[in-house]
C-alpha positions, 0 to 999 in steps of 0.5 A: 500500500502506497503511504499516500493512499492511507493518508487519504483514509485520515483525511477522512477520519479527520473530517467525521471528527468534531472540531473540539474532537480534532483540537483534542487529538491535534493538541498531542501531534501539535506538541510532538511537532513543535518539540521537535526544535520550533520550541528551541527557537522561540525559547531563544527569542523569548529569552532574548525578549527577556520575557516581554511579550511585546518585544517577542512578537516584534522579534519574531520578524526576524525569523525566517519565513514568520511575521509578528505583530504587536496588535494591542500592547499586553493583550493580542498579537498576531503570527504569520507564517508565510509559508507552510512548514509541514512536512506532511503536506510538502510532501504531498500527503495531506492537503485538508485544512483541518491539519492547520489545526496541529499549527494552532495548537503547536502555537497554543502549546509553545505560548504556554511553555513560555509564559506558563501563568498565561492562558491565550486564545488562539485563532486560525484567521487562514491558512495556506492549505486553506487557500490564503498566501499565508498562514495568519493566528490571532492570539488573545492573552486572557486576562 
């Protein structure tokens, strides 16, 4: 059986999950993923940040590929990833948008690795897989 061909039988799978159901299984892959070195980086800008989230996300332009936005001071920001880092769907095995929700909970994952007092809110405004250019999360820190 081709690797492909299974892959088309999880998009499926994903499709008959709930929305919570599939922030629920993606939160694990999500962890897994951003684990595997995304984490290391934004512990470096977080470091180099010394901690402010304002400062963070105005670094986070300097990283390839990643757009950061201060939108409110202390409260909402914005990610953009201008293009999609997933090796699943740059080698062609999944092009469902529901993937992007793995990213926004790699997101919300790495968020509260960082600031572990913080609960964020975050939104998958687009996505690439999605048909966008990009691949745009508002974050909402609770208050």
């Amino acid at each position: 059986m081709e690797i492909s061909n299974w892959f088309k039988g999880f998009e499926k799978g994903l499709a008959r999950l709930s929305p919570e159901q599939r922030s629920v299984f993606f939160s694990e892959c999500g962890k897994n993923c951003v684990n595997g070195g995304t984490l290391s980086i934004y512990k470096k800008l977080y470091e180099d940040a010394e901690g402010d989230m304002n400062i963070f996300f105005q670094m986070a332009n300097e990283l390839p590929g990643v757009k950061g936005e201060v939108v409110e001071k202390g409260r909402v920001y914005r990610l953009v990833f201008l293009e999609c880092t997933c090796e699943l769907c740059k080698k062609g095995y999944i092009s469902t948008p529901m993937l992007c929700e793995c990213s926004r909970q790699s997101v919300i994952y790495s968020l509260h690795s960082l600031w572990k007092d913080k609960t964020f809110t975050v939104t998958l405004c687009h996505s690439i897989l999605g048909g966008a250019t990009d691949c745009e999360m508002r974050i909402e820190v609770e208050k």
